[in-house]
C-alpha positions, 0 to 999 in steps of 0.5 A: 500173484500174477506169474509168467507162464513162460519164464526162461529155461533154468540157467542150469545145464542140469535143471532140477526135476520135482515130482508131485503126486495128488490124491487122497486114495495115494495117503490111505494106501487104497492105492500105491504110487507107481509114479516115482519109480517110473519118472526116475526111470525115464529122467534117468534114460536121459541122463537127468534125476530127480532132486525131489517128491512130494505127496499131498491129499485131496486138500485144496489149500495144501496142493495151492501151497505146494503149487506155489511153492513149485511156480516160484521154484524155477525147477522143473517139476510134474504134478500127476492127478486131480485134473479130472472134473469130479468134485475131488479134483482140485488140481486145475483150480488150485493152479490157477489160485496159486498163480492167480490167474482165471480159469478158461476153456483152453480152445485146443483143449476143448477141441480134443475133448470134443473129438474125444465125445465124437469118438465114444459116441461112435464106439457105442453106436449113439448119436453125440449131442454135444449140448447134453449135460453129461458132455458139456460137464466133460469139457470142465477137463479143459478149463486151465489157468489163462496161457497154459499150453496142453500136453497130448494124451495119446491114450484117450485124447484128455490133454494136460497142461502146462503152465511155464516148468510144471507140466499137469498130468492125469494120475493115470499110470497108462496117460501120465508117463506117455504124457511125461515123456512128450514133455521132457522130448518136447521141451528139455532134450537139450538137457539130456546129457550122455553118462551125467551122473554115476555112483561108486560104492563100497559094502563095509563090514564093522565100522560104524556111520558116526565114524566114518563121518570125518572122511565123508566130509573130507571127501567132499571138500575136496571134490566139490560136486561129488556127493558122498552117501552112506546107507546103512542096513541092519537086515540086508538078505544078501549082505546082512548088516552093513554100511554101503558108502559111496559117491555119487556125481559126473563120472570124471569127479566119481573117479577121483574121489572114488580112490580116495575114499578107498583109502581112507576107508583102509585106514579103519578097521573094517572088512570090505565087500563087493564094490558097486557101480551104478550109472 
């Protein structure tokens, strides 16, 4: 299937954000994903979330299937790793696959790679000769689907790309989160909004979730945007165990709903602690 690289802006003021994280070394714990407490921090101080995450391993036909299902989405969505030009990189062509298009030298790309071989050849005192094997395979790093745009990676000058709303980072901590700031200040600041989402909560003590269900929904009903969480702990090293229930959605509707659920919280017989506000 041929896609548009460039498909409007979601409609939504507030445009869902999606996160895939690529690599086998993430799936067999060799190392364990920074990625999703990061890019929830930074979606976060631009008043944005993140609606979803996915994890998938070195396997071409998977990333593909997960790829497409992010083109055809409208969110969107970053994908950290397997951009590389090692044998266990598939990112790139499964990409191209999933929006079946070509591969091609991106010309900016391979410009920057260029000065990035011009630049280690300096810093190790050699000669760069750009038709040596090792560094003609490095310009691999720049074959993208045909139309992608780059993404600068102000670490090492590798660029990643983007191809309409899913933006390809390396997995590399130090270059994927700089990259991922460019883009979201590049591409969607007219998203960011001030104060977009809260949560207010409550610790209750005694009562159980099957319960509390009724009001839960009743809440929500009547607030429509607001969502109502309940997360249980049995263990809680401060609050041992308990239910903290909340809502969470644009400040003005958290605090219209907040009261009520207190309310129809005190109609049950259940202890309350202390009251939580997150923004």
């Amino acid at each position: 299937m041929n896609q548009n690289l460039n498909p409007q802006s979601p409609a939504s003021a507030a445009p869902a954000f999606g996160l895939i994280i690529i690599g086998d070394e993430i799936l067999s714990g060799k190392r364990a994903d920074k990625h999703l407490s990061r890019v929830i921090e930074l979606l976060k101080a631009r008043g944005l979330q993140l609606d979803y995450a996915d994890y998938v391993g070195d396997s071409r036909s998977r990333i593909t299937a997960t790829l497409q299902r992010a083109f055809a989405s409208g969110d969107v969505v970053f994908s950290c790793g397997g951009i590389g030009a090692t044998p266990d990189d598939h990112t790139r062509q499964c990409a191209a696959r999933a929006l079946g298009l070509e591969l091609a030298l991106h010309p900016q790309a391979e410009a920057l790679i260029r000065e990035r071989m011009r630049d280690m050849a300096k810093e190790q005192g050699t000669v760069y000769e750009p038709d040596r094997p090792d560094n003609i395979h490095r310009l691999n790093m720049g074959m993208f689907p045909v139309g992608a745009d780059i993404i600068p990676n102000p670490f090492n000058k590798i660029p990643g790309f983007s191809c309409g709303h899913v933006h390809f980072v390396p997995g590399f901590p130090v270059m994927a989160w700089p990259m991922i700031e460019w883009v979201l200040d590049t591409r969607y600041a007219d998203r960011f909004q001030d104060a977009a989402w809260i949560e207010k909560s409550v610790v209750v003590y005694g009562a159980m979730e099957a319960a509390l269900t009724p009001l839960m929904e009743d809440i929500e009903r009547a607030h429509p945007g607001v969502k109502v969480f309940s997360l249980p702990s049995v263990d809680h090293p401060t609050y041992g165990r308990h239910i903290e229930l909340g809502v969470k959605g644009e400040p003005a509707a958290v605090d219209q709903a907040y009261p009520e659920l207190l309310a129809g919280l005190r109609t049950f017989d259940a202890k309350f602690g202390p009251e939580l506000v997150r923004k």
